[in-house]
C-alpha positions in Angstrom: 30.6 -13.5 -25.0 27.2 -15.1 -25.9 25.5 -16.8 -22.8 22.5 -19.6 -23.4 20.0 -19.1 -20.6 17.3 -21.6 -19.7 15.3 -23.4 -16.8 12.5 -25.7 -16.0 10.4 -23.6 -14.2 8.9 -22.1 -17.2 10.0 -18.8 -19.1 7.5 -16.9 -16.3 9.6 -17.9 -13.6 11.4 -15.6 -11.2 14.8 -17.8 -11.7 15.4 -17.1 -14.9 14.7 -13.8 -14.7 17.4 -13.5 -12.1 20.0 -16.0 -13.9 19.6 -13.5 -17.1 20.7 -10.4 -14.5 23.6 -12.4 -13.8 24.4 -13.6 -16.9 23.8 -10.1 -18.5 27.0 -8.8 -16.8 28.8 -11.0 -19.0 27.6 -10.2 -22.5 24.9 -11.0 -24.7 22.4 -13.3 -23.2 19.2 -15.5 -25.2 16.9 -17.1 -23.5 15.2 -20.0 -24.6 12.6 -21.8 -21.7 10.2 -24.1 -21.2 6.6 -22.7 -21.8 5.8 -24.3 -18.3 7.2 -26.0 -15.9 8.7 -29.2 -16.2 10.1 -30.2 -12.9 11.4 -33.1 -12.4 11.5 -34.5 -16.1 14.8 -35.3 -16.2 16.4 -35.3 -19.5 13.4 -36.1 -21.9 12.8 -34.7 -25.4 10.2 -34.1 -27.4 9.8 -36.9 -30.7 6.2 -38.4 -30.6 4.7 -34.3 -31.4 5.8 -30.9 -32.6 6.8 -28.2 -30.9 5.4 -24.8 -31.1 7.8 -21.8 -30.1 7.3 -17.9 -29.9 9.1 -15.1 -28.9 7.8 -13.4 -25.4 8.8 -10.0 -23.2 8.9 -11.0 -19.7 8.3 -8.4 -16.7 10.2 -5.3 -19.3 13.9 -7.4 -18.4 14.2 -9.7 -21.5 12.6 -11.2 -24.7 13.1 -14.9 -24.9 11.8 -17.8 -26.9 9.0 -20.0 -24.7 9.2 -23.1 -26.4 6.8 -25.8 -25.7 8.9 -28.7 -24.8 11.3 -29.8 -22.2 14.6 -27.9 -20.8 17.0 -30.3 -23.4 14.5 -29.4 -25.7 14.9 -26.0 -25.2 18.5 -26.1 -25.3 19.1 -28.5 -28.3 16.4 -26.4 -30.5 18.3 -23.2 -29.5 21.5 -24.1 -30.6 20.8 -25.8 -33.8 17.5 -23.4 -35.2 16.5 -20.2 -33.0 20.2 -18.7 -32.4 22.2 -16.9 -34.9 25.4 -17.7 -33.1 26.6 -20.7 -31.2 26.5 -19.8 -27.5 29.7 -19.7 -25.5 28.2 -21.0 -22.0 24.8 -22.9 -21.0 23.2 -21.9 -17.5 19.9 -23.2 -16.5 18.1 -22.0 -13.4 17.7 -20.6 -11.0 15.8 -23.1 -9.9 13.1 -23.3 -7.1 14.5 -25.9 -5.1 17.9 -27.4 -4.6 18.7 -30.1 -6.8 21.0 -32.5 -5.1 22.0 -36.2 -4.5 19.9 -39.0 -6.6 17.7 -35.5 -7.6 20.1 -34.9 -10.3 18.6 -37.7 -12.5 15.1 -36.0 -12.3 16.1 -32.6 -12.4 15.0 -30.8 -15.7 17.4 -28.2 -14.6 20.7 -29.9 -14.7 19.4 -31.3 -17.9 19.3 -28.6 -19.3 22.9 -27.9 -18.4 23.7 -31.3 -19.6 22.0 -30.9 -22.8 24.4 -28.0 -23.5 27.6 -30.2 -22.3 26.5 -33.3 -24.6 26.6 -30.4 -27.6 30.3 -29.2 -26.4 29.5 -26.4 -24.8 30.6 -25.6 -20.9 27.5 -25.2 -18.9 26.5 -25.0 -15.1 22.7 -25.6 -13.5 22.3 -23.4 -10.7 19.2 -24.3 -8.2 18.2 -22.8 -4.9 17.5 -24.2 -1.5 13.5 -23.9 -1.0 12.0 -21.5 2.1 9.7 -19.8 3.3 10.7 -17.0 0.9 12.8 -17.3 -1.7 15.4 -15.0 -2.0 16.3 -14.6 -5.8 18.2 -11.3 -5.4 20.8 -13.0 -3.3 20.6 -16.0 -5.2 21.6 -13.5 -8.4 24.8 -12.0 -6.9 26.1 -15.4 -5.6 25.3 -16.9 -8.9 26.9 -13.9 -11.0 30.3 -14.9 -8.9 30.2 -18.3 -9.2 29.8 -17.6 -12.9 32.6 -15.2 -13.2 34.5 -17.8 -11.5 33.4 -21.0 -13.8 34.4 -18.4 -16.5 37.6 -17.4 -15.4 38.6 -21.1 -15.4 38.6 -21.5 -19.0 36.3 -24.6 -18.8 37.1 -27.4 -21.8 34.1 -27.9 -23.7 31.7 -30.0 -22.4 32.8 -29.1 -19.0 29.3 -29.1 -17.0 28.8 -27.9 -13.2 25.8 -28.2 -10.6 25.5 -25.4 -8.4 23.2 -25.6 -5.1 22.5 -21.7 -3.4 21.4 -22.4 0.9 18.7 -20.8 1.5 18.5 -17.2 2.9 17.6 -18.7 6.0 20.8 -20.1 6.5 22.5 -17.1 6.6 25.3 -16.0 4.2 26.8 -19.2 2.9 29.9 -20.3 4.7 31.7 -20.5 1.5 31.9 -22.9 -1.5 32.4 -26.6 -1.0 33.3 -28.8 -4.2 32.0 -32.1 -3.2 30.4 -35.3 -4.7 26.7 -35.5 -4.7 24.8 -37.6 -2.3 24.1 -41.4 -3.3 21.3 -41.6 -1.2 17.3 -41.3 -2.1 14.7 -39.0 -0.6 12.3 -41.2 1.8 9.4 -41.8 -0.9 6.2 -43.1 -0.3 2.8 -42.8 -2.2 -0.8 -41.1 -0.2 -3.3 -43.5 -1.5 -6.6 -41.6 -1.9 -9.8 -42.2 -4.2 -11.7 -40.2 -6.5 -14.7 -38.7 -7.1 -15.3 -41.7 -10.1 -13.8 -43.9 -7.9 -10.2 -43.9 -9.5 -7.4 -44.9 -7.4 -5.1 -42.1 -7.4 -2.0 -41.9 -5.8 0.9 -39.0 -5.3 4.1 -39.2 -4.6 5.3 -37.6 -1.3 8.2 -38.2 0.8 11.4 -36.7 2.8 14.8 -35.6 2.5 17.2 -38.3 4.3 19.2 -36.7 6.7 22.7 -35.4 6.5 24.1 -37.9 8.8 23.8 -40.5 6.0 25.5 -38.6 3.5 28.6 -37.0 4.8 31.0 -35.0 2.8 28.1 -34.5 0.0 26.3 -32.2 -1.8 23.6 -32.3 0.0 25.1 -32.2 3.2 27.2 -29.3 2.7 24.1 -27.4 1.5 22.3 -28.3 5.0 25.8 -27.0 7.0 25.5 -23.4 5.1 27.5 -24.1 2.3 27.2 -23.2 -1.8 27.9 -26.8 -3.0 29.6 -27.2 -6.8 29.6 -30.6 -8.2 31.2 -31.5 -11.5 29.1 -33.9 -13.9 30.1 -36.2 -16.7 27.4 -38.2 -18.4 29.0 -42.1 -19.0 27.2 -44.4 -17.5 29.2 -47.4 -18.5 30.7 -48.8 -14.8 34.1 -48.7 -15.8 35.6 -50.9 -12.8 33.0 -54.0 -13.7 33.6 -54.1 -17.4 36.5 -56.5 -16.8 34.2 -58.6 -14.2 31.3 -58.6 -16.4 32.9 -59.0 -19.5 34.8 -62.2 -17.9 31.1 -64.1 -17.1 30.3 -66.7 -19.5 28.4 -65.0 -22.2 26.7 -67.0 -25.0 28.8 -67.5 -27.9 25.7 -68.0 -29.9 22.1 -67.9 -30.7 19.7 -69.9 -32.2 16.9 -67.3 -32.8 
């Protein structure tokens, strides 16, 4: 089995390092990663530059490609130049920080996932719950079984999963919950400050809703204890309004 391993933490981070452990159970793993991180850049690619790429050792576990692009770039330019052989899974993570609800269409992590999906291949993101102190060593074994699992399904091609890991502080996960993720939004606001030219600058801050207003979600079931698995698919075409808006009166032509 060949396994495709890559995050959006960077190549240096501490989650991949532990997804490769778990992956390397498995059979052969690459890793191809971002150079450095590149949270929260959803599904972009690289197409106005080039991209430089060399081969690295990280901490004596694995040598990898650090590619300087974005997760799907990572993932696309592995499976069509750097690998020899076509990968039979995708995983991306571990990340540093859960990546549920609306976070999803931000999260260079699940891209990266995705990326793999779009190119037929099954793939799962796995992310873990921030604290205090992250514990990647736990995060690796429950990873490794979800994996075995995911494998022993025989997943069609394409087939792509999110995995969320509760934080240590939790206490051992309560089990696995297959649920939806949340369709609610963080509470975002922007701090308004001034610079030293006298820029405007402004970051974006905010806070997690809570669980109350998401029941039976991702994100809830990660706040009650739970390791949370959510299938994906990628059309975005609202199937239920086609008819609706396909019935409005439309031009029939134009004079431009």
């Amino acid at each position: 089995m060949r396994i495709l391993v890559t995050n959006d933490d960077g190549i240096l981070a501490p989650g991949i390092e532990a997804l490769y452990r778990a992956a390397a159970e498995f059979g052969h793993v690459d890793v191809v990663a971002p150079e450095t991180s590149q949270s929260a850049m959803g599904h972009a690619i690289t197409v106005l530059s080039p991209m430089t790429v060399h081969r690295v050792h990280v901490n004596n576990t694995f040598h990898g490609w650090s590619v300087d692009g974005r997760p799907a770039d990572c993932v696309k330019l592995a499976m069509m130049e750097l690998l020899d052989a076509r990968p039979d899974f995708v995983l991306s993570g571990i990340n540093h920080g859960a990546n549920t609800g609306m976070n999803l269409l931000y999260s260079g992590t699940v891209a990266g996932a995705a990326e793999g999906a779009f190119l037929g291949v099954p793939a799962m993101a796995v992310s873990l719950e921030l604290s205090e102190e992250l514990d990647f060593e736990r995060a690796t074994r429950i990873a490794r079984q979800c994996f075995a699992s995911f494998i022993a399904s025989k997943p069609a091609p394409g087939a792509c999963l999110n995995v969320n890991i509760p934080s240590a502080d939790r206490g051992t996960p309560r089990g696995v919950r297959v649920c939806p993720q949340a369709m609610v939004t963080m509470e975002d606001h922007y701090r308004k400050t001034v610079g030293q030219q006298g820029h405007t600058i402004y970051w974006l801050d905010g806070r997690l809703p809570h669980p109350d207003q998401c029941p039976d979600s991702d994100y809830a079931a990660l706040c009650e204890g739970y390791v949370t698995i959510t299938p994906l698919r990628f059309d975005m075409t609202d199937h239920a309004r086609l008819g609706e808006v396909g019935g409005q009166a439309w031009p029939e032509r134009f004079d431009a």
